[in-house]
N, C-alpha and C positions, 0 to 999 in steps of 0.2 A: 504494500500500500504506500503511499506517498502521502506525506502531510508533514505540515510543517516547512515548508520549503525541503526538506531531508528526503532524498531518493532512498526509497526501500523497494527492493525488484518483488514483487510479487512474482511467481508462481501462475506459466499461463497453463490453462487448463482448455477441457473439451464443455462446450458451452451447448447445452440440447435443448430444443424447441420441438413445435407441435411438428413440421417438416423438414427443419432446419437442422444444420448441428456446425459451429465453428470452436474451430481447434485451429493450433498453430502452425501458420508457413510453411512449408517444407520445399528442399531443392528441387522435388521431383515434380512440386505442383507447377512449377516455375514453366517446366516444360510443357507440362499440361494445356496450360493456360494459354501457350504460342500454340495447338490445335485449334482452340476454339475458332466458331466461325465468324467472318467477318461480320459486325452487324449492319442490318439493312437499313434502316434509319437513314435518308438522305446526309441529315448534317450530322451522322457522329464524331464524323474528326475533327471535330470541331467541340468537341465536349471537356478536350483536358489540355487547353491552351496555355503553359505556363505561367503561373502569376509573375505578373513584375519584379524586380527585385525592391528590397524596401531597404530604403539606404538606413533609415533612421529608426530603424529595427534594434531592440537592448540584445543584442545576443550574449548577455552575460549570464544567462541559465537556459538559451534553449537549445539544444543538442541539433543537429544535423542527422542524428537518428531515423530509423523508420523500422516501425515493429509491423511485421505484418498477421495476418491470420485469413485462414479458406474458411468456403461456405461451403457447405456440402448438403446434399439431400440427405437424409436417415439412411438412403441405402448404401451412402458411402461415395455419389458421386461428386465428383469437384462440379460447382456452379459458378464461383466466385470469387472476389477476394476484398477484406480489406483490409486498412493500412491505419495507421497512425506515426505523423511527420509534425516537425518542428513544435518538436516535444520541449514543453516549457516548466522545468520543477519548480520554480519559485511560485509562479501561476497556477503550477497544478491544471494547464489546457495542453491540450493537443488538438491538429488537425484532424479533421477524416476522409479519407478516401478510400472508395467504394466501387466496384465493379464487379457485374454479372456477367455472363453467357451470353449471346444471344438469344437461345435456344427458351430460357429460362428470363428474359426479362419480359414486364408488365403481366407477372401473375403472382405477385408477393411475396416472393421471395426476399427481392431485397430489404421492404419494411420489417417484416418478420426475423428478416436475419439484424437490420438493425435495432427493432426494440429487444433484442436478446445482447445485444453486444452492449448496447449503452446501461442494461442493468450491469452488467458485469465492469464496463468503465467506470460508473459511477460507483459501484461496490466495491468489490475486492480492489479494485486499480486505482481507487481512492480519486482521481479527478473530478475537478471540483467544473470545470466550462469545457466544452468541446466547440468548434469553430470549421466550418466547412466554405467552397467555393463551389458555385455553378452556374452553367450554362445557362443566362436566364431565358433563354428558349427552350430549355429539356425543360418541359412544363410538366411531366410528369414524374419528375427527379423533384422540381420545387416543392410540389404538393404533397409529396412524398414526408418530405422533410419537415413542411410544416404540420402535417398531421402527429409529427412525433415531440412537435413542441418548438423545433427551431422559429428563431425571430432574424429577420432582416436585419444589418446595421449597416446595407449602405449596398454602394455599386460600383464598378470599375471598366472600362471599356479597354481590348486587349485588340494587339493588333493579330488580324491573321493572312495579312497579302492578297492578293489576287488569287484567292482556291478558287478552283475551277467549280465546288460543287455552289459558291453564292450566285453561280446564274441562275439558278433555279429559283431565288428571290424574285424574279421577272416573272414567275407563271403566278397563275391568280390561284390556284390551291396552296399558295405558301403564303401569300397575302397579309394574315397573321404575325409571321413571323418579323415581319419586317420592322417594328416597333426595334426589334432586339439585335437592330445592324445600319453600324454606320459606313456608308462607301461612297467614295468617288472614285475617281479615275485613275487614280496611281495605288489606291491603298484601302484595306475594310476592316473595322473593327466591331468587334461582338461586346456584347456584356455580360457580366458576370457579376449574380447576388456573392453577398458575403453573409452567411447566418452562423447565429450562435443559439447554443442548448447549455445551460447550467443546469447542475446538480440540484439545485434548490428551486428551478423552476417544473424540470422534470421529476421531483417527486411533489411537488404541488399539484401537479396531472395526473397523479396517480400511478407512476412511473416506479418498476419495482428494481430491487438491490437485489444484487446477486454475487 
């Protein structure tokens, strides 16, 4: 557990749910996970656009770490994975990132596998705030997220070049999205929410410790 500003390594364990079950990283899942198939989504490459760097960042307690952990079905098969990066022991935050299958996303898997993770972050792993980035066009990642408690604190627009897949902003079935993209003629940038989930908000929701 962690408190106090004082790193104590917990002990990761196998985390089971009603479909679900996450356990820790492994080299082989690594491989695994370069099988999976592409996903269809017109704009997924577009989903883990690097955050800026943040010059005025205290990096005097957060680690350049990343702990990972898979999702797996009950039967044992790999779905997913997620991660936690710029791990902060004074703060007791870390980021999260998150990623499915293709095969396996938009059937609840990922909510299910994150209200089981965040009992376990906020329990045994003693973290007091968790902090995530995304796509504000993955509208069904946002929702996601806010069904679990996270709050907005703000936006950032990130550059992503000339990708061949924003000409599709021109057809009128994408119409919508066009709110969540700035372009002209040399250059396009997307935007990205910044939400945060504390410990104390998420057990005010009824959010259980694990």
């Amino acid at each position: 557990m962690i408190g106090g500003g004082v790193e104590q390594e917990a002990e990761k364990r196998e985390l089971l749910g009603e479909r679900v079950k996450i356990r820790p990283w492994r080299r082989a899942d690594t491989l695994m996970q370069e099988r999976w198939p592409r996903y269809s989504e017109p704009f997924s490459s577009l989903w883990n656009i690097p955050r800026p760097y943040q010059a005025d960042r205290d990096d005097q307690f957060w680690t350049g770490a990343t702990e990972a952990w898979a999702i797996e079905l009950r039967s044992g098969t790999l779905i997913g994975r997620l991660s936690l990066r710029e791990i902060d022991r004074q703060r007791q935050s870390a980021r999260l990132g998150i990623s499915l299958a293709q095969p396996y996303v938009g059937q609840g898997f990922g909510g299910e596998a994150l209200r089981l993770f965040l009992a376990y972050y906020f329990g045994s792993l003693g973290y007091q705030r968790m902090v995530l980035d995304v796509a504000a066009f993955n509208r069904r990642a946002v929702r996601c997220y806010q069904r679990l408690g996270f709050v907005g604190l703000g936006s950032e627009w990130r550059h992503v070049g000339n990708e061949p897949v924003l000409r599709l902003l021109d057809e009128e079935q994408y119409q919508h999205l066009r709110p969540y993209f700035r372009r002209n003629r040399f250059d396009a940038q997307v935007e990205f929410y910044e939400m945060e989930l504390t410990r104390e908000a998420w057990l005010a929701a009824g959010g259980a410790l694990i």
